[in-house]
LUMPA-577317 format. One record per residue (C-alpha): x, y, z. Coordinates in steps of 0.25 Angstrom, whole numbers, plus 5000, padded with zeros to 4 digits. Example, Ala and Ser with C-alpha at 12.3 -4.5 7.8 and 13.67 -1.06 7.14 Angstrom:
! LUMPA-577317
504949825031505549965029
***
This chain:
! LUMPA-577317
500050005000500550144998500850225010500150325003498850225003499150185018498950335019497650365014497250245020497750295035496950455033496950545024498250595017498150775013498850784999499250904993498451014985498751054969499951054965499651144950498751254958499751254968500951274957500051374948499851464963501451464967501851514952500651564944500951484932500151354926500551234921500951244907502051264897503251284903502851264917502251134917501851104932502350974934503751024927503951114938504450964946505751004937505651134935505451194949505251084960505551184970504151224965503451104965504251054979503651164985502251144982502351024987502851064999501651175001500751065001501550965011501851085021500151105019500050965024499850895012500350735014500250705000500850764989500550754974501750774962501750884952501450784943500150814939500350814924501850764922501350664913501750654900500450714892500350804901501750854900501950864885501251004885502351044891503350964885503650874898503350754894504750694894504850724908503650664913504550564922505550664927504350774931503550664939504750604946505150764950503650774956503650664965504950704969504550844970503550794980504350694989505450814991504350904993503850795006505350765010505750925011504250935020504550825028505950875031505551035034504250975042504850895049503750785046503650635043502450565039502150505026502050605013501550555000501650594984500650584973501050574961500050664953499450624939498450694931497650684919498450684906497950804898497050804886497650754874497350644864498050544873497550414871497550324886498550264882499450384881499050424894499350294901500750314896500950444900500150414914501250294917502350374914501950464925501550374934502750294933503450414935502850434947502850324953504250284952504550434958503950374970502350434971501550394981500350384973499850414959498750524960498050524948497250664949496450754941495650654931494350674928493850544925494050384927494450354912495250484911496150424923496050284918497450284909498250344920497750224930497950124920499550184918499650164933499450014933500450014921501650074931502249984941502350024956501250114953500850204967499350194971498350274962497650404968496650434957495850584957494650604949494350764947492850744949491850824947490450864950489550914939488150954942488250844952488850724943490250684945491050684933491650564938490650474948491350484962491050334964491450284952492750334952493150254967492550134961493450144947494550184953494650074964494149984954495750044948496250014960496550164963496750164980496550324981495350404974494650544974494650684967495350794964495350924958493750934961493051034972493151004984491750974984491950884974493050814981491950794995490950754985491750634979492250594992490550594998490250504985491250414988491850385001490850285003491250194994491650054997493050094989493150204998492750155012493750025009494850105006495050044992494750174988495550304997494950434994495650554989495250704985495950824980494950924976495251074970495151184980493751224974493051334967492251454968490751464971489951594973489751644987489151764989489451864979490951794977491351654970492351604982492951484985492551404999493651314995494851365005495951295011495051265023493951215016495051125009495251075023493851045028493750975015494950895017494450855031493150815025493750725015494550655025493350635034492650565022493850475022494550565008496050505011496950595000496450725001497250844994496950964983497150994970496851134962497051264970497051164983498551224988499451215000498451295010497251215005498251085009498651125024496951145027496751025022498050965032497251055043495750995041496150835039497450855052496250835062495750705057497350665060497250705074497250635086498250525082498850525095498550395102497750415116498350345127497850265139497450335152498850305162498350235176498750365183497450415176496150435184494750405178494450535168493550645175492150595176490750675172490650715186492050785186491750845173490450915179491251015185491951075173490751185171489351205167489351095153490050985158489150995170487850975162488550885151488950765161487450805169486550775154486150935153486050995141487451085139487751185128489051255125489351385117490551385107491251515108492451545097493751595107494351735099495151735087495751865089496151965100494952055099494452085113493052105109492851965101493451905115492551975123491351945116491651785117491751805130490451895131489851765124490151685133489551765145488451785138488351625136488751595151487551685155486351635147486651515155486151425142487651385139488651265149489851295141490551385132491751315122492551385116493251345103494651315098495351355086493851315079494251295065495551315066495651465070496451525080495751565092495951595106496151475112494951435121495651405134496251565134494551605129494051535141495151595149494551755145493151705146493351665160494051765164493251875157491751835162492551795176492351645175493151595188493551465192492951485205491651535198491851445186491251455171489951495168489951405156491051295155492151325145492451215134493651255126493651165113494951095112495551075098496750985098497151035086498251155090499051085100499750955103499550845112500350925122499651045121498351015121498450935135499251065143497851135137497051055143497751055155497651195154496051185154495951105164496851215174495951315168494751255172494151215158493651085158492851035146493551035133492851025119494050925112494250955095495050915085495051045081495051105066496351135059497051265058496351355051497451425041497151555034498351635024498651715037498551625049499951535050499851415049499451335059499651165062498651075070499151005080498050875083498950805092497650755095496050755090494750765100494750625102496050615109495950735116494650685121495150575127496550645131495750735140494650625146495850505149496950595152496650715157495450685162496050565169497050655175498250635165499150705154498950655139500250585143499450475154500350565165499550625178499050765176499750805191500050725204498750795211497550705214496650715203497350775190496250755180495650855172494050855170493750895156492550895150492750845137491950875123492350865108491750865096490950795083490550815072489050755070489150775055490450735051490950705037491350585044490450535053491050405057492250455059491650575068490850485075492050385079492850505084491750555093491550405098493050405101492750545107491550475118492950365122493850445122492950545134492250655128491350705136490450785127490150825110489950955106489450925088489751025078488751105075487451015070486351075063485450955060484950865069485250725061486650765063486650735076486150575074487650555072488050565087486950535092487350385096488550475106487450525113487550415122489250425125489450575126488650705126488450785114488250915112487850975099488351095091487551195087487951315080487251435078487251485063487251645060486851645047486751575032488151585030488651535043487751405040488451385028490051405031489451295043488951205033490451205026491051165041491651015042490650945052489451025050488251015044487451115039485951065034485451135023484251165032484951235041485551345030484051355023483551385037484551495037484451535024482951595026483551715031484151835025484551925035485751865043485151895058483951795053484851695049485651705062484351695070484051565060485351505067484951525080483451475078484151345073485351345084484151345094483451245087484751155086484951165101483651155106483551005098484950965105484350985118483150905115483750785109484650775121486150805115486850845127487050985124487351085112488651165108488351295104489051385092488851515083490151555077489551675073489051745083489051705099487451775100486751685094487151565104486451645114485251635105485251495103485551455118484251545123483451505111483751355113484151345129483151415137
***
């Protein structure tokens, strides 16, 4: 089997982005005449090394040769064709110096891999014999310069493919065959049916199959059509998608494009989740595009650590009945009351009127006494802001919250595990617990979010939720250091957290969601707040937890049309076609406001009756209209 195979089989493997876009935006010339692309390998291999290494320092595991159309056919408009051989042998070797000089300035190990690129000969009266000849040739060339694989990319259809597999068979010690179709949807048809293409091309033989140079949409659309497969779900067939970085649609009064480098990594994320093992870009998908993509698929690598056993010098973790003590929501959580939380969004900046309305909020909140607890988020998608241990710090002190007189409402800091390592993220905890904050929402947490003038930032994730779950519930709960060491020499020195986390009850992949929330329930969690759920079925999918672990359900209060629909674009949510229509009766934008609180009361009101055990209030856009929901739906 090819280490590149055992690859794909272990996770999904990031490649690279376009390699001719990415050339045409470093020099502003195109491929033609005297400057033939996959010449530049001789040419100016400074060039072509360097675009290779853009992508590797992006996090790109997989990298594809500038080989795209050094075949013989394809090189006579240039007058190349008698250096075919010598221009396909530079491009691999481009490639591997490319890994080697990374690997030596990164100070990395780890397996990298190269694809040696193939596409369609151009349009000619070639008969498919003629092309076979001038396909082995390149393939042949290819593989004795040592590729990991042959990607075959760009073709359009089956038979238009057909003569560049058959010179494969022909070439002895030919690497494993990646085969890419540029699909398309035409009023709704494919041009090539999705199905039809995993069933011909295992049929072939072919291990790794998918699309590129499509939309992005395109690419998701494939993936939905046949991921299902028998091929696919026995691994005969591995999936692969490399789509374009999109187009332009009318929005407003402007033709934009959604398709940025983050969307590229949700859409990398989502494609991994629905089990996509090769996932790269091709036209205008560049560098930036590359290191989201690293970001989005970095947490479903997390938690690799291995969780150890409890030392004999633990004690039995803190029970319910220690845990009532930490404040207001674990009181009513371990008693079966119904408990509601407020999400509040810690400052960005140093402004000291956006600090003093949060905290204003949460005065406010504290006396409407409809609330158990406040959480306050960290780093939510990505963006820097003030941590929430430091924002519970000034919210204590600026509404004179003592720890002889306690909190109003009980302070529950989400915890992503993404910013720090293993290390690190028990001396915070340990800091919580000195600091008397007791209850700790645990997250993954989402990638750096990188923009042109934010440096760049790397994630961590030592470990995921799960692990720190169980961390905080066997280890320091049990009164020891992630290590199995004694947390002091004193009688009893356990810590007592409350401990929450998340799910997502509409995941792309459920199964998978729903085996990490069960690994969750053992590991100790204590409680489940959902992402935001706006219909009611959605909920079936945990409701077999009920039994194990108390749930409460998100439910976030939407401002307006447009809020509704960027919610609808978030991984994890949601957003029923009902809802936005139920919006989209009103014009002026306090009616629509008032719509999302109508339907936020509606939402909690139906939790409380069908027994969850609580709800997780939030409104991103505005800290008023939770007040509305909670009087509307509490009193």
């Amino acid at each position: 089997m090819s280490d590149l195979i055992a690859a794909l089989k272990s996770g999904t493997v990031l490649a690279d982005g376009a390699t001719g876009s990415y050339i045409f935006e470093l020099t502003g010339r195109l491929s033609e005449g005297r400057f033939v692309y996959e010449g530049l390998n001789l040419s100016n291999p400074e060039l072509i090394k360097g675009v290779h290494l853009a992508y590797l320092q992006a996090g790109a595991q997989c990298l594809a040769s500038n080989t795209f159309e050094a075949n013989r056919l394809s090189l006579a408009a240039g007058g190349l064709e008698t250096m075919t051989a010598e221009l396909n042998s530079a491009g691999v070797r481009l490639a591997r110096q490319a890994i080697e000089d990374f690997k030596a300035q990164a100070d990395v190990t780890g397996d990298f891999f190269v694809l040696g690129s193939i596409g369609p000969a151009p349009a000619g009266p070639w008969t498919a014999a003629e092309q076979r000849v001038s396909y082995a040739e390149q393939i042949e060339a290819l593989s004795t310069a040592g590729v990991d694989a042959i990607l075959l990319e760009t073709f359009q259809s089956l038979s238009q493919v057909m003569p560049a597999l058959d010179a494969a068979k022909s070439v002895t010690r030919c690497p494993p065959i990646i085969l890419h179709l540029a699909l398309q949807q035409r009023g709704g048809a494919w041009t090539v049916e999705p199905t039809q293409l995993i069933t011909e091309a295992s049929a072939l033989g072919v291990r790794v199959v998918g699309v590129n140079c499509c939309a992005p949409w395109e690419a998701n659309a494939f993936v939905d059509a046949v991921k299902d497969l028998p091929e696919v779900r026995t691994e005969q067939v591995l999936l692969s998608v490399m789509p374009n970085a999109g187009g332009s649609e009318r929005i407003g009064h402007r033709y934009l494009s959604r398709v940025n480098p983050e969307f590229m990594g949700r859409q990398a994320r989502t494609m991994s989740e629905k089990g996509v093992r090769l996932i790269g870009g091709c036209c205008e998908v560049h560098p930036q595009h590359i290191a989201e993509m690293r970001n989005f698929l970095q947490p479903a690598r997390a938690g690799t650590v291995a969780g150890a056993t409890v030392s004999a010098r633990g004690r039995a973790p803190a029970a319910q009945g220690e845990k009532r003590e930490n404040g207001r929501f674990s009181n009513k959580l371990f008693r079966g009351e119904f408990v509601v939380s407020v999400e509040v969004l810690p400052p960005r900046g140093t402004g000291p009127r956006s600090l003093d309305d949060k905290v204003e909020f949460v005065r406010l909140v504290a006396d409407s006494g409809l609330a158990d607890a406040v959480d306050f988020t960290d780093g939510s998608r990505g963006i820097p802001l003030m941590p929430p241990g430091d924002f519970a710090a000034i919210v204590r002190e600026k509404l004179g919250w003592t720890a002889q007189a306690g909190d109003r409402l009980e302070i529950i800091p989400h915890f992503a595990a993404r910013d720090l390592n293993t290390m690190g993220l028990q001396s915070r905890l340990i800091g919580y617990h000195a600091r008397g904050i007791h209850n700790v929402l645990f997250i993954t947490g989402d990638p750096p979010k990188m923009s042109p003038t934010y440096p760049r930032s790397t994630a961590v994730f030592d470990l995921d939720s799960v692990t720190m779950v169980r961390y905080a519930h066997s280890f320091l709960n049990s009164g020891l250091d992630f290590g199995g060491q004694p947390l002091g020499r004193h009688s009893d020195p356990r810590t007592r957290f409350t401990i929450g986390s998340g799910v997502e009850p509409e995941a792309v992949n459920m199964e998978r969601e729903m085996e990490k929330l069960q690994r969750k329930v053992e590991a100790g969690v204590d409680y489940i707040f959902t992402q935001p759920v706006f219909q009611e079925d959605a909920l079936r999918n945990v409701e077999a937890f009920r039994a194990q672990v108390r749930i409460c359900v998100g439910v976030m209060v939407l401002d307006s049309l447009d809020h509704a629909k960027r919610l609808a674009q978030v991984p994890g949510v949601v957003m029923p076609h009902s809802v936005i229509e139920r919006i989209a009766r009103f014009e002026k934008p306090e009616d629509q406001a008032s719509a999302g609180i109508e339907l936020a009361i509606g939402q909690v009101q139906r939790v409380r009756r069908d027994g969850w055990a609580g709800c997780y209030l939030t409104s991103p856009g505005a800290h008023a209209p939770v007040l509305d929901v909670l009087r509307g739906a509490m009193l």
